[in-house]
N, C-alpha and C positions, 0 to 999 in steps of 0.2 A: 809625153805632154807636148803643148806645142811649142812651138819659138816664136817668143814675143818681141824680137827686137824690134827696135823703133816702136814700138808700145809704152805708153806709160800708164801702172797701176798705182792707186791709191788702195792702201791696206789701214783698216780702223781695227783699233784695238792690238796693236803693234808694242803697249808697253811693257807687258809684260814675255822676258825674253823667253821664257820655255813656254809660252802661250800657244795658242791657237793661231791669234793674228804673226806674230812673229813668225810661225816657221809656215806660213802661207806666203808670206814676203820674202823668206828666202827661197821658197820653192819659184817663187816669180823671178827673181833675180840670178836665180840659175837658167832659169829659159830667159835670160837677157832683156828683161823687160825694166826699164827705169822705176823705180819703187818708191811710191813716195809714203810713210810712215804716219800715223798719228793714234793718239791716245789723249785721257784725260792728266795724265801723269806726263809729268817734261823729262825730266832723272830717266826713269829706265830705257828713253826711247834712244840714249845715245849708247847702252850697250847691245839692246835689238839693232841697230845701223852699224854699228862697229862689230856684230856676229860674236861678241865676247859671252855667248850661253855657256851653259854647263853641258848640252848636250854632245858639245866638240868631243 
């Protein structure tokens, strides 16, 4: 993939953690891209940000 540093992505549908949107935002956050998260749900988007899945 590429390296995104100095990039900034916005990922929608990031609330739910074993989702779709979530592991697209960590995949962008491993190529260093600043990630910015949202969903209609407030609650799960702080365990998609904080990486606390089940997938670990």
């Amino acid at each position: 993939m590429m390296n995104f540093r100095n990039k900034v992505v916005v990922v929608t549908g990031a609330g739910f953690p074993n989702g779709i949107g979530a592991g697209i935002a960590r995949c962008f956050a491993r190529e260093n891209a600043r990630v910015i998260i949202t969903d209609l749900k407030g609650a799960p988007l702080d365990q998609t940000a904080d990486g606390n899945d089940e997938r670990k």
